[in-house]
Residue, then its C-alpha position, 0 to 999 in steps of 0.5 A: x823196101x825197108x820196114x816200117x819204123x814206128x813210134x809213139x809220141x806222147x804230146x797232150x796239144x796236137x792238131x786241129x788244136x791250133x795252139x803253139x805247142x802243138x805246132x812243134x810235134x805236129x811238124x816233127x811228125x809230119x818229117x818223120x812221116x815223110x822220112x820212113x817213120x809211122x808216127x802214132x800220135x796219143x793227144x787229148x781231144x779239145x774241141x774249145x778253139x775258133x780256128x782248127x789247125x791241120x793235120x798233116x799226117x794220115x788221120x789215122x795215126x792221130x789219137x785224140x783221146x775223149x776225156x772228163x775235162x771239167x774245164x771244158x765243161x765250165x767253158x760252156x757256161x754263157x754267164x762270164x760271172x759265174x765262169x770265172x768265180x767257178x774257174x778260181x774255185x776249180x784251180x787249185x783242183x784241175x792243176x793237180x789232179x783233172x788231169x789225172x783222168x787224161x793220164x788214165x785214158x792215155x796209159x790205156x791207148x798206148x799201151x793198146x799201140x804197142x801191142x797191136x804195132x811194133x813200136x820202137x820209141x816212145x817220145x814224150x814232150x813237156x808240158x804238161x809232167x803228165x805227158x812224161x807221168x804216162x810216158x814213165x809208166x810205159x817205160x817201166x811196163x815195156x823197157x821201149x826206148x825212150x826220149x823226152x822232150x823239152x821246150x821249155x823246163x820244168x824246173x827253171x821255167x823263168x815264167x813259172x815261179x815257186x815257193x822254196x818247198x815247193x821247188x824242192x819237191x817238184x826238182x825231185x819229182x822230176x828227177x825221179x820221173x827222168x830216171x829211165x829216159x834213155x835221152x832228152x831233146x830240148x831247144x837251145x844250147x843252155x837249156x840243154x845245159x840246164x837239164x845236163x846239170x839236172x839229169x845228166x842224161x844223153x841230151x840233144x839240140x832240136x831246134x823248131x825250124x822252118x816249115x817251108x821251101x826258100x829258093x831265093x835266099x834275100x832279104x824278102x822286102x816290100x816295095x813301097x815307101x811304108x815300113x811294116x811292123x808285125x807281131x803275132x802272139x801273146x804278150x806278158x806285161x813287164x816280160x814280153x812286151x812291147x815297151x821299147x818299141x813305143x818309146x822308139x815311136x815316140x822319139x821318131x815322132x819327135x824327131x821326123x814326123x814324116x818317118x813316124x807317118x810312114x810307120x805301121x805297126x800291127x798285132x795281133x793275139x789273145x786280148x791285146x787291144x785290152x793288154x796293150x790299149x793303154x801303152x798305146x795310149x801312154x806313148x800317144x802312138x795311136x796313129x801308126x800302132x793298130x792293136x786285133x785279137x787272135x786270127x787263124x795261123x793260116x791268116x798270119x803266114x800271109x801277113x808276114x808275107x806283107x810285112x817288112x819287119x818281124x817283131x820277136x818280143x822276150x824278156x831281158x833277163x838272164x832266166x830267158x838266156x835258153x828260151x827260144x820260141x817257135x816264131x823265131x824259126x818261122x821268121x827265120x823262113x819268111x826272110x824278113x828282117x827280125x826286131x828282137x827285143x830280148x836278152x841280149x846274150x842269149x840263145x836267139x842273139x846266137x841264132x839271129x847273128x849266124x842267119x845275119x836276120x837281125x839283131x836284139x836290142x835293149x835300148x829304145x835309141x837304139x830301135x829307133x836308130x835301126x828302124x831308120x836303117x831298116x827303111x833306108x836299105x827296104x830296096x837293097x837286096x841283102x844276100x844271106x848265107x844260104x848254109x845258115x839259113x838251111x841248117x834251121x829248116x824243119x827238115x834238116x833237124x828232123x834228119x838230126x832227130x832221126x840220127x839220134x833215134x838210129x843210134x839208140x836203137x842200133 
């Protein structure tokens, strides 16, 4: 029987947290888990959320640390008056240094782990910096093997803008912090592109992937006559959002009513029916356009079961050539056709041609022209290449993560 191998993974968000960026590490651990490895999970408790994600390793091994947030205690406070003068009071404070005490708490348990256990990797993932602060810390203190993790940059987030000093400080704040990663790991080709010309350190390709088991490698159609449209997530206004597609509604409907009323378009995310309310109205598409706030993610994987379409939202622009969310792999998995509308020449128009799942447009005609396409072959069984598909499954880029741990630690 071979020994246990353990690691220590830094990641601020972790279930029951259910936000996006705690979904990515928690598979991660779970294949890891699953595949011979221990993972102890340092996280930071946060009780403020409606709906509870599961954990799916042993309990055991998750440290969801209890800290001084002041900003949940503001969350408490009923009168939304006083909640929100308090939070564009506290700002500038809690960005820079609240979560300094979670740092504190967080150097402390780790280093707690590595005595008791026998770690052999600390992975860290951004964001926030304080997870590669702590995990610069514990490298310097045990020299372990460390590997940091990106989703999205730090320098270069398109979605995160910086005066020039600003900028400049923080690009030599984060090259010094990098300075003693052994490797990194990132999301897509640019972006490891982008932190090869930045760090120039070992730095790999982990893509999200797919959580669940497919053994019928069509496209995954509704039978009846409607066509179904789904979002699930946030929108940015003038980055992420749904523009195209009501102008592609609206010249349906002027062009064959009889389609446009077949059409339902559901989403579902923080606010939307205030963000999206008036566009809805702009383009008079109210009939087939039906707006909801968050649901649970359990709620969304049976939506998406029902859907005919899957809509994947980006920003046209150069800046989102890496930028590659976690919904697009689970789209990847429910094989259903994916609407993207992003930059075109980026790193999901790369993945979206090699899984034949769908394409990205720019161009309003051009939606509406696919949404005809989309609707006349709903009953056509499309086979897809199974080989594609697979190599964006959860397991398979574990398997790739777990060989770059084997070759730093022979």
């Amino acid at each position: 029987m071979s020994k246990e191998k353990h690691i220590l993974i830094i990641t601020f968000a972790y279930p029951p947290n259910p936000i996006i960026g705690a979904r990515r590490i928690s598979k991660i651990s779970k294949h890891l888990f699953n595949n011979g490895w221990i993972p102890h999970i340092i996280s930071a408790k946060n009780n403020n959320h409606n709906h509870k994600a599961p954990i799916e390793i042993p309990k055991k091994y998750v440290h969801e640390l209890i800290w001084d947030d002041i900003w949940l205690k503001i969350d408490k406070i009923k009168n939304n008056f006083i909640k929100k003068i308090l939070k564009k009071i506290i700002f500038p404070y809690a960005s820079s240094r609240r979560l300094k005490k979670w740092r504190n708490v967080a150097v402390n348990k780790s280093l707690e782990i590595i005595k008791k256990h026998n770690i052999e990797i600390i992975y860290s993932t951004f964001s926030p910096k304080e997870n590669i602060i702590i995990a610069n810390i514990l490298k310097k203190k045990t020299n372990i093997i460390w590997i940091n993790e990106y989703r999205d940059l730090w320098i270069g987030n398109p979605y995160h803008k910086r005066m020039f000093i600003n900028h400049l400080i923080t690009k030599i704040q984060e090259k010094k912090l990098l300075k003693p990663v052994d490797a990194i790991v990132t999301v897509s080709e640019p972006l490891k592109q982008d932190l090869i010309k930045l760090h120039n350190k070992d730095t790999h390709v982990i893509y999200n992937g797919f959580d669940n088991v497919i053994t019928n490698f069509n496209i995954n159609n509704n039978k009846n006559d409607s066509l179904n449209i789904l979002y699930t997530g946030t929108i940015y206004n003038n980055k992420r959002d749904p523009y195209l597609l009501f102008k592609a509604l609206k010249i349906i409907k002027e062009d064959d009513v009889n389609f446009y009323k077949k059409i339902n378009v559901k989403f579902y995310g923080p606010n939307i029916p205030n963000i999206l309310g008036s566009m809805v109205k702009k383009f008079n598409v109210q009939e087939c356009v039906k707006l909801f706030d968050t649901i649970s993610h359990n709620k969304v994987i049976e939506l998406q079961k029902d859907t005919d379409v899957l809509l994947l939202l980006g920003w046209n622009n150069i800046k989102e050539k890496g930028v590659v969310t976690g919904k697009l792999f689970e789209y990847i998995g429910r094989l259903k056709v994916i609407l993207a509308i992003t930059y075109p020449d980026g790193a999901v128009a790369s993945i979206l041609d090699k899984t034949k799942l769908g394409n990205v447009w720019t161009d309003s005609n051009e939606i509406a022209t696919y949404l005809y396409k989309i609707h006349q072959n709903k009953k056509i069984k499309t086979p897809l290449n199974k080989e594609s598909i697979l190599f964006y499954s959860r397991e398979y880029q574990t398997n790739k993560l777990i060989n770059i741990f084997d070759k730093l630690n022979s």
